[in-house]
N, C-alpha and C positions, 0 to 999 in steps of 0.2 A: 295328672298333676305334674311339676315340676319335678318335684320333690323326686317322686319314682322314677325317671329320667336322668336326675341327678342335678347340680348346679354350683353355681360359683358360691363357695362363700364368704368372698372379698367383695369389695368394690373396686381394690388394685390388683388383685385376681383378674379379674375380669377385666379390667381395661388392657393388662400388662399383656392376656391371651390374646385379645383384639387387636392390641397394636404388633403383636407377632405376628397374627397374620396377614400384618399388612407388611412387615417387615423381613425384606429376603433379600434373595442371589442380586435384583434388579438395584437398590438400593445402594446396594457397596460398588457395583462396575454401570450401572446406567447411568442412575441421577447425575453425578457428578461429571459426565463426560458430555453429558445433553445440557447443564449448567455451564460448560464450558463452550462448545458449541453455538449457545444460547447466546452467547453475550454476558456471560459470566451472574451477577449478583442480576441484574435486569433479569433473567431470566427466572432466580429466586423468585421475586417481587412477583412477576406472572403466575409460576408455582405455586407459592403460595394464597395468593387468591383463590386461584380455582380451587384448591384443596379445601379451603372454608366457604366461599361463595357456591362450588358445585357439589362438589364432594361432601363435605357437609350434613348438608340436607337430605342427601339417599341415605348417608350413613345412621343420621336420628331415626327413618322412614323405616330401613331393613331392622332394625333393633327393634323399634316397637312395634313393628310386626311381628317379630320373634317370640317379644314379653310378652305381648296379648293374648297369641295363640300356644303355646309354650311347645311347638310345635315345627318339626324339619320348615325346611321352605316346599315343598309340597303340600305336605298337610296343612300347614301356614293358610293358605290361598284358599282351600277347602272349608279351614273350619268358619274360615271369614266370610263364606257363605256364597263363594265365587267360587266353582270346583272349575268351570271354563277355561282360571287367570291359572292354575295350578304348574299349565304349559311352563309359565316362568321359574315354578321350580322348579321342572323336571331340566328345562335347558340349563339351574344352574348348576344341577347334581350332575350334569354330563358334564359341564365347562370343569367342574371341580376334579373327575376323572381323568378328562382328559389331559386335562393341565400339570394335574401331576403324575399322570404316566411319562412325560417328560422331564420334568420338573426335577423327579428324581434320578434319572440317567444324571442331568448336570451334577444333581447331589453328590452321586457316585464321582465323579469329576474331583473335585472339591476334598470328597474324601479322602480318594485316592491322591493327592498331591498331598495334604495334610501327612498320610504318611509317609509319600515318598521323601519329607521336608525333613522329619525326624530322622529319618536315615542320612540325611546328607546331603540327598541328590537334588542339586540344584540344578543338573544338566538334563531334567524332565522339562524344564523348558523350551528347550531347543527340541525336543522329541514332542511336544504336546501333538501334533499333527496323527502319529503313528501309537501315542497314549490312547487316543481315542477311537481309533482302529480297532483296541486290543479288547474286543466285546466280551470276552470270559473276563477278564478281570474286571473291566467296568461293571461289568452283570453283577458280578459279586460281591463290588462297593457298592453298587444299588443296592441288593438284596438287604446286605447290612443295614444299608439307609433307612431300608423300607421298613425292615423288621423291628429298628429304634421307635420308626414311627410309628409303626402299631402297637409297639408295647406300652409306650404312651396314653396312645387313644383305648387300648383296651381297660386301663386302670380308671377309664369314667372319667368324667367331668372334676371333680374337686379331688381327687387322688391322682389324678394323671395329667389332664390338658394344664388345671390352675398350677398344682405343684411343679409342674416342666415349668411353665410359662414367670413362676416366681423367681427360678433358678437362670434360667436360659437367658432372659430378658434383662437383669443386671448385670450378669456375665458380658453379656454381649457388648453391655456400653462402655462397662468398663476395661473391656479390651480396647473397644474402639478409641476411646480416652487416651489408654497406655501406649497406643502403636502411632497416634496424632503427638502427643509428647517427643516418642523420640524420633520421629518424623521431621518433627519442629527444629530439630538439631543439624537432619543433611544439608551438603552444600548446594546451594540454589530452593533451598524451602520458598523461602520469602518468594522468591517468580513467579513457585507453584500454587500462591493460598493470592498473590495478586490476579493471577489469568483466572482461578478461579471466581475470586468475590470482586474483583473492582469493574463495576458496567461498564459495558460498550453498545448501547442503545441504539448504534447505526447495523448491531446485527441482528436485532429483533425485526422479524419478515413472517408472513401469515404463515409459512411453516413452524417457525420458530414457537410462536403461540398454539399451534396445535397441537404441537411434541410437550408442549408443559399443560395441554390442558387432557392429553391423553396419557402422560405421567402421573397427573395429580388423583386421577381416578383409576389406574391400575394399579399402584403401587397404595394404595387404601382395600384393597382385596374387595372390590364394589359390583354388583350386579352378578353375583353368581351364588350366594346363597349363605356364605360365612356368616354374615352379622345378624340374619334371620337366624341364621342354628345358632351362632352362640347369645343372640338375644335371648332365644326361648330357656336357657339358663339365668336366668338375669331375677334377681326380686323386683317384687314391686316395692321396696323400699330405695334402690337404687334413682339416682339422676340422671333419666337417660342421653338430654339434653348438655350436661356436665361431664359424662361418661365419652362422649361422642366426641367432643372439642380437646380432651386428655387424650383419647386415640389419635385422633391427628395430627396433637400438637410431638407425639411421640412418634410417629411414625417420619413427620415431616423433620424431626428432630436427629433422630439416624440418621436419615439419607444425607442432612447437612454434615453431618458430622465424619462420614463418609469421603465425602469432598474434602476437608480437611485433612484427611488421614491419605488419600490416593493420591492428589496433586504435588505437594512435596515429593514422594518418593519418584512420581512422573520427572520434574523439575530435576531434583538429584541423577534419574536415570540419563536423561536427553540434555545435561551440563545446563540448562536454562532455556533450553531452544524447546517452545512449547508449541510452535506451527506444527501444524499437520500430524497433530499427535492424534492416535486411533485410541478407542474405548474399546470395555469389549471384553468377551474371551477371549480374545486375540492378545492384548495388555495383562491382561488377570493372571494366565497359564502359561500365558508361553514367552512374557517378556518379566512380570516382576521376581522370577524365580532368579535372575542373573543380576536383577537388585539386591536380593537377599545376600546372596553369592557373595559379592562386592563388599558384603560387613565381618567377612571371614569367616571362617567355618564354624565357629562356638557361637556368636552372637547370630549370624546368620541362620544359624538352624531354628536358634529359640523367636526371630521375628518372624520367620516361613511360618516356623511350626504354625504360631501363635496366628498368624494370618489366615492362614487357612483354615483351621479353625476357630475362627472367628466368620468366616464363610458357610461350617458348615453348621456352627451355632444359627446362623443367619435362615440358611435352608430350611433346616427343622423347625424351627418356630412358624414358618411357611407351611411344613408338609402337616405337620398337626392338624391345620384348620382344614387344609383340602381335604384329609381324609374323613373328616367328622363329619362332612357335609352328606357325603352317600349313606355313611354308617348311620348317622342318625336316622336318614329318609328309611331304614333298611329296619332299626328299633322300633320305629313310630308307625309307620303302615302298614309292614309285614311281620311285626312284633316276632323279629326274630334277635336273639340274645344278644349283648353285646358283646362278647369275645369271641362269638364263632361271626357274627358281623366284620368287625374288625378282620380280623385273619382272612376270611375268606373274601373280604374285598381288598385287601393290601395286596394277595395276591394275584386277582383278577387285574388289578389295574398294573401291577408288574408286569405281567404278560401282556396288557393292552401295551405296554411300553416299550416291550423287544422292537419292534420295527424301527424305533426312535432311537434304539442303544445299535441298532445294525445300521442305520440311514447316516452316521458320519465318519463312510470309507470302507466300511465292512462288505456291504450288498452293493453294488453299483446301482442299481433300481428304485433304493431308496433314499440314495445320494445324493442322487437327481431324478426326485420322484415326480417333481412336476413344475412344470413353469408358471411365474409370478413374477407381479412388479416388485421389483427390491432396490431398493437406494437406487431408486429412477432408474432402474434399468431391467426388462423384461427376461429372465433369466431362469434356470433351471434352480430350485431349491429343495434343502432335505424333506425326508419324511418329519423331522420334528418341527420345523420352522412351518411346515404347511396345517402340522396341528395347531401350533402358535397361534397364526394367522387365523384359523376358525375359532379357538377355545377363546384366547385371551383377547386380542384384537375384534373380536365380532360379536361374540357371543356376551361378553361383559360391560360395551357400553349398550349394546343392546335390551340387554340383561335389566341396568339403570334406567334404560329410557323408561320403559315398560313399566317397572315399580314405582315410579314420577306419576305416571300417567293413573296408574290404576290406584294408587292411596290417593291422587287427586279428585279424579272423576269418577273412581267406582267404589275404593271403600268411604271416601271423602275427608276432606281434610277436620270437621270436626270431630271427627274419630281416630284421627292420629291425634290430634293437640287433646283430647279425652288420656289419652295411653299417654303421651307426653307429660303432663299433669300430676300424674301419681308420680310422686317420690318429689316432684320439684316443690320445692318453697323457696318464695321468694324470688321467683326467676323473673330477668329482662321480659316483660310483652316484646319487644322491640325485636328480639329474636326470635320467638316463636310467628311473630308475623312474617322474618323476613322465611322463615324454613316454607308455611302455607304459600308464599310468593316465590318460592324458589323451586317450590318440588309442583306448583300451575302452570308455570309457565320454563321459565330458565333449564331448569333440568329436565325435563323431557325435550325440547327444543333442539339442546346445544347435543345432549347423547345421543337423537337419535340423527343429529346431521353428521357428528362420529361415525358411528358407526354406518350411514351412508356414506360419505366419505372415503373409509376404511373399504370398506368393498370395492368400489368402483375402484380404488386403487391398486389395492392384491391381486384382487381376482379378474380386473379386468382394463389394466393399464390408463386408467381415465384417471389424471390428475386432475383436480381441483384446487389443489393448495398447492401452491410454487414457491 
């Protein structure tokens, strides 16, 4: 039962957990630079479609997957009476490890400038190159990272993931709130919130559309097994339908928020000259430190500080769900406890993560551990960009096509709109028809030409999208 497993006992619990972990690192330095890229607000518009037209419908699909079976995403698929489809969770219990075996090295990142910020040192900027070199210390901002996150994940479902997730989640906004405010005051703001939101519809090009339709479905934490485990938390008194569309709308709601808060300080840095501005770690680490810098040594320490942790509030709301995804698979089938689960899989995946904390600068081997198409150009890339490349980019819209296909044609869709049902009154038909049309045909369709796509690209220089 549920119950014994543990569970949310909100309904803003549980959505505030769900939209954490769709809510991270990518959010505060991607969204906003690929919006910008994009064609600025045009590029919104696209965004957000696919977030409710694509995104969407997996996300009802993994949930009441979850609710039904109250059950990891492995067991999920078995108790559904499919042990075959189960492959789906095991690939998303692997994407979930692997992804945050790196995941957390950047954490460590994040952390570590958070304090180098308090101290003063704004000239970590100029050194980020030789910061990330320095693998004992990164190791042992990870370790910190890591060990927050399973002390978390160790305290259960409604003592740990919901109570982080109560704390973390309005903190979070309301930092991002506080640092858009006085953002809103540098010189050249107004450039920065213009290149961002005002359309230029002559740069929307089928790359451009594929980059916001393969945003709108990574930054939803989709096809890897999160909203399956933390559905199987979920009452059947909940709206899963209503639950689904608050996540979204919250997760979609950051990342803008985001852009508001980054482009100003961009604007302010570069006097209004916003050509050829880079996104990025590159922006994040090693260029806004010399913004902060620029606000004097008193006030600049408290927006770093505050910046960066707001970064690593960002993280953690992320590493929570990744880690709950294996720990649960690990309670549920091998009914082994949850705190020696926790610990001894925070640590395994720490160590699956060394090669990622040595691969930028440390080992030369893992540096340039293997060549891949990268921003059109065939090239040598780290050990953690090539896990990237497998985990997030392959494994997760692949991940989605798969759950499309199999709640359509194999557990069938009157057996989702069945688990849909419980908890709704009163709901649109008009919705629940468009999700059975969207999770038949559209989303298995569009995820799994992604994630072809995505391959022929990385792995093996064949562009399709120019």
């Amino acid at each position: 039962m549920a119950t014994d497993r543990g569970h949310f006992n909100t309904r803003i619990g549980f959505i505030l957990a769900a939209a954490g972990s769709a809510v991270g690192l990518g959010n505060i330095w991607k969204f906003p630079f690929e919006v910008g890229e994009g064609g600025g607000a045009a590029f919104v518009v696209i965004y957000l479609a696919f977030c409710f037209l694509l995104c969407f419908p997996v996300m009802v699909s993994e949930i009441a997957i979850g609710r039904k079976t109250n059950l990891n995403p492995v067991g999920a698929f078995k108790k559904l009476g499919h042990k075959n489809w189960a492959v789906i969770g095991f690939m998303g219990v692997l994407a979930g490890v692997l992804i945050l075996s790196f995941y957390n090295v950047v954490a460590g990142w994040a952390f570590g400038y958070f304090l180098e910020m308090i101290q003063g040192n704004f000239g970590i900027g100029e050194e980020f190159g030789t910061f990330i070199t320095d693998w004992q210390k990164i190791g042992l901002y990870g370790l910190v990272f890591m060990a927050i996150t399973a002390f978390i994940v160790s305290r259960g479902i409604h003592d740990g993931i919901e109570r982080a997730a109560t704390i973390l989640m309005p903190t979070l906004f309301l930092m991002i709130i506080g640092l858009i405010i006085y953002a809103m005051t540098l010189d050249g703001a107004s450039v920065g919130i213009k290149y961002y939101l005002v359309p230029d519809f002559s740069e929307i090009t089928g790359e451009v559309v594929y980059s916001a339709l393969g945003q709108a479905f990574f930054s939803l934490s989709l096809g890897m097994g999160a909203l399956i485990t933390y559905g199987s938390y979920v009452s059947k008194k909940q709206d899963i339908v209503k639950s689904a569309a608050l996540i979204t709308l919250t997760d979609v709601s950051i990342a803008f928020l985001a852009g508001l808060m980054i482009f100003p300080f961009v604007a302010y840095l570069t006097q209004g000259t916003m050509e050829g501005v880079d996104g990025g770690a590159g922006l994040i680490f090693a260029t806004l430190p010399g913004v902060f810098e620029s606000f004097g040594p008193n006030l600049g320490v408290v927006v770093g500080a505050l910046f960066f942790l707001l970064l690593c509030f960002a993280a953690l709301t992320s590493t929570v769900s990744l880690l709950e995804v294996p720990v649960s698979y690990l309670v549920d089938e091998k009914k082994i406890k949850r705190p020696v689960a926790v610990w001894g899989m925070a640590a395994l995946i720490f160590i699956i993560g060394i090669p990622s904390l040595l691969g930028n600068g440390s080992v030369d081997s893992l540096t340039q551990f293997v060549q891949m198409n990268k921003n059109a150009e065939w090239q040598y890339v780290t050990f953690m960009d090539f896990v990237e490349a497998i985990a997030s980019d392959t494994f997760l819209p692949l991940g989605g096509a798969l759950i499309s296909f199999f709640v359509a044609y194999v557990w069938k869709k009157h057996n989702l709109n069945a688990e849909i049902a419980i908890g709704r009154e009163g709901g649109s038909q008009w919705v629940a028809k468009y999700i059975d049309f969207a999770i038949t045909f559209f989303c298995p369709v569009i995820l799994g030409l992604i994630t072809v796509v995505t391959i022929l690209d990385r792995f093996f220089g064949i562009v399709l999208i120019g």
